[in-house]
FIGU-679129 format. One line per 8 residues: their letters; for each residue x, y, z of C-alpha. Coordinates in pm, 1 decimal, always signed. Example, Ala and Ser with C-alpha at 12.3 -4.5 7.8 and 13.67 -1.06 7.14 Angstrom:
<recs>
as	+1230.0/-450.0/+780.0 | +1367.0/-106.0/+714.0 .
</recs>
This chain:
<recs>
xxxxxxxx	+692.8/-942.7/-1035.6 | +517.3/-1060.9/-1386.8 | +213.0/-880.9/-1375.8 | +28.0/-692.3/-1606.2 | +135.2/-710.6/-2011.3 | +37.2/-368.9/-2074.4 | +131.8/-181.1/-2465.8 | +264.9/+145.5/-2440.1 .
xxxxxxxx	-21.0/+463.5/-2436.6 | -268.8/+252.7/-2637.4 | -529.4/+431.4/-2392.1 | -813.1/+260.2/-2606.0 | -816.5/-89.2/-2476.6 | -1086.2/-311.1/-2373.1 | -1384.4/-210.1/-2137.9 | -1301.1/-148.3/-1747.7 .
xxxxxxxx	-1470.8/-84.4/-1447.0 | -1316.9/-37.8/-1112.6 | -1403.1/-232.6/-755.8 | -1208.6/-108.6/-459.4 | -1178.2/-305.9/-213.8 | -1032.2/-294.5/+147.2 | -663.1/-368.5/+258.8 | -802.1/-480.2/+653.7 .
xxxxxxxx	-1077.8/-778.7/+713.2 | -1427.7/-648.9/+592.3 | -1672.8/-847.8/+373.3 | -1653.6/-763.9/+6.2 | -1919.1/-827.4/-248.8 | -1838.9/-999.4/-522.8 | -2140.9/-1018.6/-660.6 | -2163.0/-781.5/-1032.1 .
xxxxxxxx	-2499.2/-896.8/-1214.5 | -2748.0/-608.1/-1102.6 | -2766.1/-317.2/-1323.7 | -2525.2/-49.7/-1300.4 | -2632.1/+310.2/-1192.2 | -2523.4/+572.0/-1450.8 | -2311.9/+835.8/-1305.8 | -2540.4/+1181.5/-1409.9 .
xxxxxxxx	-2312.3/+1393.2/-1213.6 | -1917.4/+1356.6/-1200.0 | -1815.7/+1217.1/-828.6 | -1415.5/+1461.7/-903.7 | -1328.5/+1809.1/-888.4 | -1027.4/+1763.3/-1121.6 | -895.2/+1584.8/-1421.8 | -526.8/+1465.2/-1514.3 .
xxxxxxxx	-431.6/+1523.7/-1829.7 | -162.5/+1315.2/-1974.5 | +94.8/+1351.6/-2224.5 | +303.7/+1137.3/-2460.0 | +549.6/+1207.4/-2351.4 | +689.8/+1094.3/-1946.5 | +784.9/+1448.9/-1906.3 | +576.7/+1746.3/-1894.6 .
xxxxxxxx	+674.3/+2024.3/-2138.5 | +668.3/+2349.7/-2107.0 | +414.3/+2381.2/-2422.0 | +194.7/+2207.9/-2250.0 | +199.8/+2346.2/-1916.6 | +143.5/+2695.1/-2133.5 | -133.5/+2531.1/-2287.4 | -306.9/+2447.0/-2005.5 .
xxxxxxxx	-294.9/+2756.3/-1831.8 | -515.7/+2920.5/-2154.9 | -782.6/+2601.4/-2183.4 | -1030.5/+2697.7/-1944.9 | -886.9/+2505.8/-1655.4 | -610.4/+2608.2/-1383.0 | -340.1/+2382.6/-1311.8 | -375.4/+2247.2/-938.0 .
xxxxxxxx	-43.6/+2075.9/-930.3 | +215.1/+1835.4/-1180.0 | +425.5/+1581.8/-1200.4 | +637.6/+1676.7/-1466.6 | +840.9/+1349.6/-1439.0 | +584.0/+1125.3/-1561.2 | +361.8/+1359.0/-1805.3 | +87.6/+1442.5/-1602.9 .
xxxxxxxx	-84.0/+1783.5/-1490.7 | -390.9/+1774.6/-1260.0 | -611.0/+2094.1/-1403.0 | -915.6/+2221.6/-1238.8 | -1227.3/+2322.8/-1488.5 | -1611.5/+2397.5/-1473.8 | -1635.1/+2415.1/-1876.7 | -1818.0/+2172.0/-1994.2 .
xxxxxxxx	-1605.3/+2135.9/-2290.1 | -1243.1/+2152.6/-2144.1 | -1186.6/+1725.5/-2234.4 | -1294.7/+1754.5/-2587.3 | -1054.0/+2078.1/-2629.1 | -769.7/+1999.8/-2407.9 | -753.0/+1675.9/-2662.9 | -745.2/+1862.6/-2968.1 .
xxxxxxxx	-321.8/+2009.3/-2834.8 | -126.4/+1687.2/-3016.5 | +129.3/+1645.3/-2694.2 | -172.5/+1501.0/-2504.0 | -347.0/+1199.8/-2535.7 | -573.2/+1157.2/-2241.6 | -763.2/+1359.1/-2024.9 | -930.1/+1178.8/-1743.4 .
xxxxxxxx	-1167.4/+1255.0/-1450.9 | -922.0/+1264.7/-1166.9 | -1176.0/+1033.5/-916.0 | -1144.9/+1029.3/-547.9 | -1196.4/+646.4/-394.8 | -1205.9/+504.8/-128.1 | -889.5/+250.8/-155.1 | -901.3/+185.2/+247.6 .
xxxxxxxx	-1179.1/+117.1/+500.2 | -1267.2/+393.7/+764.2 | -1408.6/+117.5/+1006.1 | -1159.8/+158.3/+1318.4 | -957.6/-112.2/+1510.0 | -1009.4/-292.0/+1843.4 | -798.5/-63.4/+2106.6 | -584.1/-332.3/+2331.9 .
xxxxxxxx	-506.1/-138.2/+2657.8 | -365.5/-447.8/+2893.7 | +10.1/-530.1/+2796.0 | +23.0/-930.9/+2818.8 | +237.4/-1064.0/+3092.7 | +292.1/-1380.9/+2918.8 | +672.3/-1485.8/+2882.9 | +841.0/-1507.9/+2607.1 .
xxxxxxxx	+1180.0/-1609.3/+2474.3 | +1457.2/-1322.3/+2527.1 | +1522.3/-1055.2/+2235.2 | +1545.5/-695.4/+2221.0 | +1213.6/-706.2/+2199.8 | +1087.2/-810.4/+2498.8 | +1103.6/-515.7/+2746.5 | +808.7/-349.2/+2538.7 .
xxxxxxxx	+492.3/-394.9/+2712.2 | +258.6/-540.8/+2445.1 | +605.8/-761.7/+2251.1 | +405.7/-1092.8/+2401.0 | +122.7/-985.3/+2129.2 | +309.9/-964.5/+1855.7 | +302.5/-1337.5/+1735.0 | +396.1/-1196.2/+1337.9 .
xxxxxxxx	+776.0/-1087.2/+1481.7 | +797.5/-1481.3/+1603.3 | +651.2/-1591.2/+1246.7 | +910.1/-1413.6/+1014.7 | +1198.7/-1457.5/+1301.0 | +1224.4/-1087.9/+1384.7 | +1355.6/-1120.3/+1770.9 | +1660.4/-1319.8/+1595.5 .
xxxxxxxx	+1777.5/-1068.1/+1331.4 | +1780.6/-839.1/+1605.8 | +2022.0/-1038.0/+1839.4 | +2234.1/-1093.2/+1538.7 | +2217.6/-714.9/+1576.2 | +2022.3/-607.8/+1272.3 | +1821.2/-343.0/+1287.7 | +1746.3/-137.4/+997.2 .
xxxxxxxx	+1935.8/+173.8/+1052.5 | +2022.7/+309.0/+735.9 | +1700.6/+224.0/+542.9 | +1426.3/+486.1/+476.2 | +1037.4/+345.0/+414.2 | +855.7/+610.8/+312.9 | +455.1/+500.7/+378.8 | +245.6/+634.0/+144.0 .
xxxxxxxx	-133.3/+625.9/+341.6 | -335.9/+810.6/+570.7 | -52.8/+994.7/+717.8 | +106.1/+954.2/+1060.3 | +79.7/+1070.0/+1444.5 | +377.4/+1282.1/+1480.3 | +344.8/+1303.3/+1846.7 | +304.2/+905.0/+1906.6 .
xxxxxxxx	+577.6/+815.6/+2129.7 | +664.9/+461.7/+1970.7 | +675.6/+699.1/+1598.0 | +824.5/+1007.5/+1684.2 | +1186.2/+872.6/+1745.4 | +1216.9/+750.5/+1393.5 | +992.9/+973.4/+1171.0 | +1133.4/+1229.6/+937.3 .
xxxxxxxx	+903.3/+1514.7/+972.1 | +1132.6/+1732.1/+755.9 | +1042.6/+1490.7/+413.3 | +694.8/+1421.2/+536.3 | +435.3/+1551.3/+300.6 | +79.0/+1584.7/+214.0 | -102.7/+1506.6/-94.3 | -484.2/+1553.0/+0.7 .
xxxxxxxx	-607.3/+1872.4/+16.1 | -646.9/+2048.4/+325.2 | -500.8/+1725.7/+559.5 | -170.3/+1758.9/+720.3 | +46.4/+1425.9/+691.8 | +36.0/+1452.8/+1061.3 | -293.0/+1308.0/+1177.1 | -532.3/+1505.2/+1388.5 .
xxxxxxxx	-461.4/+1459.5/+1762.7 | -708.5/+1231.4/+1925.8 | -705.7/+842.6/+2062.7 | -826.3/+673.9/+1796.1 | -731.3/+360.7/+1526.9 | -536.9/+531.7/+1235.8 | -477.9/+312.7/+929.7 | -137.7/+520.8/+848.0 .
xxxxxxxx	+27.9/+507.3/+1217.8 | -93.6/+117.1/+1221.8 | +133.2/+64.8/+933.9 | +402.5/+323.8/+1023.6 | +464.3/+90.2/+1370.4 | +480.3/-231.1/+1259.6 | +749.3/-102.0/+1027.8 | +952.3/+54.5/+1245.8 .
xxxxxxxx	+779.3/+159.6/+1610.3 | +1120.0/+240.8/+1810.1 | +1274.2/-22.9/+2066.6 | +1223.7/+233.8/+2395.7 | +1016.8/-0.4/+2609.8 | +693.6/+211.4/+2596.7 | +415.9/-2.6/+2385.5 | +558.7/-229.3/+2045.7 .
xxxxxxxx	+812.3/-260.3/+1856.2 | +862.6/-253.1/+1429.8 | +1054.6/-554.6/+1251.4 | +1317.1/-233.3/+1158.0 | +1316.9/-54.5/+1469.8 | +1566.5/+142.8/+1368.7 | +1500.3/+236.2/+997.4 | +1404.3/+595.8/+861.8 .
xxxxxxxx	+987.0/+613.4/+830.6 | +854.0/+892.0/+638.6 | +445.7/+962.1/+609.1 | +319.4/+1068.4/+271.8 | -33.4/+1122.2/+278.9 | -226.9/+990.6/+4.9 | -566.8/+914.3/+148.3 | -776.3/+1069.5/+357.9 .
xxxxxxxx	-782.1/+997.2/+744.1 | -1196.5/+1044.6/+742.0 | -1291.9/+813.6/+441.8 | -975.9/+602.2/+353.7 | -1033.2/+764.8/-14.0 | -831.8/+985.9/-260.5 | -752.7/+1082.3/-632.6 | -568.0/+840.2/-813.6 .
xxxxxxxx	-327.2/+1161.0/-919.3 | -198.1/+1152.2/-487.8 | -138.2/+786.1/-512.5 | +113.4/+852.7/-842.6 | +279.5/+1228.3/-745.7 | +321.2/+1007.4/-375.9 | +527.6/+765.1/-555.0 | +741.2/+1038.3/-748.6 .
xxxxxxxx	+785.0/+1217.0/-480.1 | +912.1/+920.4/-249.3 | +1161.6/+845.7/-524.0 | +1257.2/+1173.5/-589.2 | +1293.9/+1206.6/-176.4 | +1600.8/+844.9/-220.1 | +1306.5/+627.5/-66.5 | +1495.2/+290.1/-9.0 .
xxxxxxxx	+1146.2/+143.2/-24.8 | +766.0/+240.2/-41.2 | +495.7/+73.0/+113.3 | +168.2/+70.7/-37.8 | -128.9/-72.5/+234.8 | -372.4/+41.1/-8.6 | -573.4/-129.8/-327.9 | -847.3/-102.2/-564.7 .
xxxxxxxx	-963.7/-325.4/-832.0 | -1023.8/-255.8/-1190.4 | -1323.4/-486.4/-1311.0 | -1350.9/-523.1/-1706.2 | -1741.2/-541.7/-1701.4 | -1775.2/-176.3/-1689.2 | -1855.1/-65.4/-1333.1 | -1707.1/-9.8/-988.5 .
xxxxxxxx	-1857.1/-12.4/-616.9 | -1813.3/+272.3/-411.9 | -1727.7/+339.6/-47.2 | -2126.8/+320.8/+30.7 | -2161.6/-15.7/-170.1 | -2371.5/+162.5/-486.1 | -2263.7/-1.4/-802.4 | -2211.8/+246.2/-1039.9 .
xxxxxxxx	-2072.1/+311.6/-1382.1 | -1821.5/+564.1/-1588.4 | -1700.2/+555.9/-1964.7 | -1552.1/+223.6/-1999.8 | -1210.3/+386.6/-2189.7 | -1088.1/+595.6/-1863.1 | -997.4/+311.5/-1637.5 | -715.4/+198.0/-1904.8 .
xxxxxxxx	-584.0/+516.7/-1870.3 | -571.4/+532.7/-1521.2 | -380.8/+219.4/-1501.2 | -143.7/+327.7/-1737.4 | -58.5/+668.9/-1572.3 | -8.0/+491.1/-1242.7 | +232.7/+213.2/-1413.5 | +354.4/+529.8/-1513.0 .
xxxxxxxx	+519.1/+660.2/-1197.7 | +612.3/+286.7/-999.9 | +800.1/+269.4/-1363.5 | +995.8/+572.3/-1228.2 | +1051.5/+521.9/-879.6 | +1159.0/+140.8/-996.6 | +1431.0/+283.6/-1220.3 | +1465.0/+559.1/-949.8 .
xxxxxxxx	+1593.9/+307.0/-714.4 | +1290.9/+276.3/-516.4 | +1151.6/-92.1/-419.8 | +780.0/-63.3/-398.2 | +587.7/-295.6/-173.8 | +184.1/-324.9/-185.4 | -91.8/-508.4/-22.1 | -262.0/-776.4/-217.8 .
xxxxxxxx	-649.2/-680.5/-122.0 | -882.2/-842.6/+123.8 | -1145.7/-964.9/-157.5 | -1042.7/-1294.6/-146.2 | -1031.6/-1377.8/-538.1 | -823.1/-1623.9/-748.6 | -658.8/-1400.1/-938.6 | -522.4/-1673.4/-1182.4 .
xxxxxxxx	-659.0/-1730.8/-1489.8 | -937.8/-1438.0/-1358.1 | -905.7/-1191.8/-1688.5 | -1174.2/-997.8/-1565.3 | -986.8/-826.2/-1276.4 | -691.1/-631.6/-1234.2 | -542.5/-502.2/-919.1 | -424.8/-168.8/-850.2 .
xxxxxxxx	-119.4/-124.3/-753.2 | -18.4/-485.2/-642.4 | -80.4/-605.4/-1019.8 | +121.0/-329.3/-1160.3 | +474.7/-408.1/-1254.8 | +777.2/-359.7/-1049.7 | +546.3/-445.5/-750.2 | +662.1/-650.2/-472.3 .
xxxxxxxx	+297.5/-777.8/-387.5 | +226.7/-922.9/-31.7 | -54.5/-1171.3/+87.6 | -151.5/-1226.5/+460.9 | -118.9/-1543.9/+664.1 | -226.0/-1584.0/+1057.2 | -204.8/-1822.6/+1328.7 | -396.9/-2129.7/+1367.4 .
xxxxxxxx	-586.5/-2059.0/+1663.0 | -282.3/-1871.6/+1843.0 | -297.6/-1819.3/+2221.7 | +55.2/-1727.4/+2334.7 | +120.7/-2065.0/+2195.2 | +510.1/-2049.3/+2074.7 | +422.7/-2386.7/+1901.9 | +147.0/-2264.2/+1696.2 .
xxxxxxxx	+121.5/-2284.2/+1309.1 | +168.2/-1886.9/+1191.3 | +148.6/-2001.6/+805.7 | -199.7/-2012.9/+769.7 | -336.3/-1839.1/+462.0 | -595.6/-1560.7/+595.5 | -922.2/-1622.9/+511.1 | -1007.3/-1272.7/+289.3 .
xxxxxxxx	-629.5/-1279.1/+120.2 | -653.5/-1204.1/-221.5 | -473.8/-1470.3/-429.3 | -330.2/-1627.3/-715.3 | +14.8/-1721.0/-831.3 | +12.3/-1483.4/-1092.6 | -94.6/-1172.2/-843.5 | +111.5/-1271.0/-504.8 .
xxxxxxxx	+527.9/-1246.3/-490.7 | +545.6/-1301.0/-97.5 | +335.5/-1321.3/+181.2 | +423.7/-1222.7/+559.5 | +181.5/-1160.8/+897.2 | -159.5/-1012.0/+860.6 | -372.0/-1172.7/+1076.6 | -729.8/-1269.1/+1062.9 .
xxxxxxxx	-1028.0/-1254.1/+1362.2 | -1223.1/-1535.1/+1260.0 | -1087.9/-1742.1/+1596.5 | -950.1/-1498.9/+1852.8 | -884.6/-1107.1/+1863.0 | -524.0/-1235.1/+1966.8 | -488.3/-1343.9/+1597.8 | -503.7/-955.2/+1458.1 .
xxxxxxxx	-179.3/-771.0/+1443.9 | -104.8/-522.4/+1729.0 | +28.3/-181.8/+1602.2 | +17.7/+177.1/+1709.3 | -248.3/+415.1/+1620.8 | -335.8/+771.6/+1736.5 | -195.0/+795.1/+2075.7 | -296.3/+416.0/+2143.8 .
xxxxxxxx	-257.3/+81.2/+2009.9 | -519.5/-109.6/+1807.4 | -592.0/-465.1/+1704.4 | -594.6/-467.4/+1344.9 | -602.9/-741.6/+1057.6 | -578.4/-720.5/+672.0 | -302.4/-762.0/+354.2 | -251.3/-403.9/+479.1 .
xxxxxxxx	-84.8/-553.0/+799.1 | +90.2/-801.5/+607.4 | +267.3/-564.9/+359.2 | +482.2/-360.2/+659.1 | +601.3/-639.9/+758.3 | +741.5/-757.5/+443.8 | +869.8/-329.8/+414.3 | +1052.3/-427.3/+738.1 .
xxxxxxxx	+1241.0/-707.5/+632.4 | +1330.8/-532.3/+319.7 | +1448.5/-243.4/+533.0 | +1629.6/-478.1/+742.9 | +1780.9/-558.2/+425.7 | +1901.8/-215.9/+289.9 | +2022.7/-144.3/+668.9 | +2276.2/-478.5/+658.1 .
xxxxxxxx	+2388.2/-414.4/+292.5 | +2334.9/-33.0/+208.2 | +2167.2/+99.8/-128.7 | +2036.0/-191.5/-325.9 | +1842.5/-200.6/-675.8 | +1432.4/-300.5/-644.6 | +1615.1/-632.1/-851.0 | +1891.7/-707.4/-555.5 .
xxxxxxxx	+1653.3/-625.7/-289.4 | +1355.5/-813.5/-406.1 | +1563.4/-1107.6/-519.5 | +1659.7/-1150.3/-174.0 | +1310.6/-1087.2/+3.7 | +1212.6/-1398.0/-212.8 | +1523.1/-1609.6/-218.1 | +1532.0/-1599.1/+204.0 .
xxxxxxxx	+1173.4/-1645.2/+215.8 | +1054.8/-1977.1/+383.6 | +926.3/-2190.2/+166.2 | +621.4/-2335.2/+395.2 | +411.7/-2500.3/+153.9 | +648.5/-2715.5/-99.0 | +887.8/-2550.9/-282.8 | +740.3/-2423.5/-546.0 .
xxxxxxxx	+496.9/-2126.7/-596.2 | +239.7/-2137.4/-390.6 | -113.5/-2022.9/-480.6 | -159.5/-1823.4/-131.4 | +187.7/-1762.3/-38.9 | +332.1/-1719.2/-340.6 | +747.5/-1793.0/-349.0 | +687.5/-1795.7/+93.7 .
xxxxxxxx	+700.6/-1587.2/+401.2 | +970.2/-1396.4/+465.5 | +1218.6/-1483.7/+695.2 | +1383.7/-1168.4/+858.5 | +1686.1/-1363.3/+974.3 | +1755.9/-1556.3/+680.6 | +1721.0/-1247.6/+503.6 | +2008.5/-1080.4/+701.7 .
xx	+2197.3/-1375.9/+751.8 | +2246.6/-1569.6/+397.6 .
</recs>
């Protein structure tokens, strides 16, 4: 978990830039060196303002309501009011009240693709060994349940019951039959404006319900089945459905409010990248540039609120990024939120060449995971489509189930073993619960920390079982 060394509220550190970049398989360009375009119109509707303090006073909140902006929502736990304005002059004033000490353009990106998955429609009638497991018609699919030794944990009669995951993404279908039985749509919320948490109905790939299954997809015998098939899921919205974007201000009140909810654990299949050379690349692949001194701020104000759901009691889980970059000894990147601390950060590994092969090798790093010893904790299943289709991850979408492949695939699984966790041993600290993700882990390449697997894959059944 030793990621970023960050001072407290400098908010005037070195030049940043920010690169998002996809948590499923898409190409990614690296490449930085052509001149930037500068931004003549802002691409946000609202800014967060941000205040000394990590909790919002009522001064301020009086404040704001008299400086030419209206107040759209806060999160008074961790300083920070999103205000709407059209004055032209509502930064330079808003600065001049001494409780505040940033005020930001609150941007909407896109942290997740919108490309869809590959719908699988024939169950496999392969055979495989006997677990729980097996009566679902697509289990002989699911080759990442065989790689972290799911179908055992289960016979030892682990499940997850207890635990709560509370997926902070695209949001979830309610209705899907494989969801519904363990959703709470009582705690489910939405932080995008005008998007329920509960998807639009329709059969396609949904980034949110992908996640949600291979969490926790109930053991009925209808379609798949999640590593804790019997743990609590909860869908907070943070991203849009249509573009896979959102404000950085619904990624940090999502947090919050999953701690404030007793999340057991979050898990984060999302990720952008902050790039010190001054620019970012958008969803449609323009390079463009903003005021170098923002992006500090934003990383800040979202260190701001995993620092509160960590001492919360929250474990927070995130996807390492598809970009493919050695993050070690890399100063010029950081990633958002995996290189936060109090991140459990996950890369992806996939079969060599699987084919309902029992035998085969599952430990092979995937070929877009984002890297580095100093950037991964764990790694666990996400599949990669450079061989076969069969080497994606099957999950659930909207009303189907899709082929998918990414760190954003990987990081549920890891969420289900940690939920597997909390269901054997009840309420644990992020400190307990991470020290045992990592200490159970399988070790598959030497024993020490491994540049694409970090301290190992996780091992469901060791987890439950030492």
């Amino acid at each position: 978990m030793k990621k970023l060394q960050l001072k407290k509220m400098a908010l005037s550190l070195c030049a940043m830039g920010v690169l998002f970049t996809s948590c499923e398989k898409e190409d990614v360009n690296e490449e930085m060196d052509f001149e930037a375009v500068q931004l003549e119109e802002a691409p946000f509707k609202n800014y967060m303002v941000i205040t000394g303090s990590t909790e919002l006073t009522k001064s301020v909140e009086s404040f704001l309501k008299t400086s030419g902006g209206q107040i759209v929502n806060t999160i008074p736990e961790i300083g920070i009011a999103v205000v709407s304005s059209k004055d032209a002059n509502f930064m330079e004033n808003t600065l001049k009240n001494q409780e505040i000490v940033s005020v930001i353009p609150d941007y909407e990106f896109r942290w997740i693709p919108s490309t869809e998955g590959e719908a699988v429609n024939n169950p496999t009638e392969e055979v495989t060994p006997f677990s729980i497991g097996n009566s679902e018609p697509f289990y002989g699919y699911l080759w990442g349940m065989d790689a972290i030794d799911a179908p055992q944990a289960w016979n030892a009669g682990f499940t997850g019951k207890g635990a709560s995951v509370f997926v902070l993404d695209s949001g979830i279908d309610a209705e899907h039959p494989d969801l519904a039985p363990n959703l709470n749509t009582e705690l489910s919320k939405s932080f995008i404006a005008n998007e329920d948490w509960n998807i639009r109905p329709g059969t396609f790939f949904n980034h949110g319900s992908h996640v949600a299954g291979t969490i926790a997809a109930a053991q009925n015998g209808i379609g798949v089945i999640g590593v804790a098939y019997e743990a609590e899921i909860v869908a907070v919205k943070v991203l849009s459905e249509y573009s896979g974007g959102g404000p950085f201000s619904s990624i940090n009140a999502g947090i919050v409010y999953a701690a404030n909810a007793g999340a057991d654990i979050i898990n984060m299949s999302l990720g952008g990248t902050i790039n010190r050379n001054g620019t970012f690349v958008d969803a449609d692949g323009n390079v463009l540039k903003f005021p170098a001194k923002y992006y500090q701020e934003i990383i800040l104000a979202q260190q701001r609120a995993v620092d509160y759901a960590y001492k919360k009691g929250t474990t927070l889980i995130a996807s390492a990024g598809n970009d493919g970059v050695n993050y070690d000894g890399n100063t010029s990147f950081v990633k958002l939120p995996g290189g936060l601390n109090n991140i459990v950060t996950i890369s992806a590994t996939a079969p060599e060449g699987w084919n309902f092969d029992p035998s085969s090798n599952y430990d092979v790093p995937s070929s877009y995971t984002t890297h580095g010893r100093s950037l991964i904790d764990i790694a666990a299943p996400g599949g990669d489509s450079d061989v076969s289709q069969l080497d994606m991850i099957v999950s659930t979408g909207s009303t189907g189930y899709y082929f998918s492949a990414g760190t954003s695939m990987a990081a549920p699984h890891a969420a289900g073993v940690a939920a597997l966790i909390v269901g054997k041993n009840g309420k644990m600290s992020p400190q307990e619960l991470e020290k045992q993700l990592i200490n159970t882990a399988d070790k598959v390449d030497g024993n020490g920390l491994d540049l694409f697997l970090g301290k190992g894959r996780v091992n469901a059944f060791r987890a439950v079982t030492e």
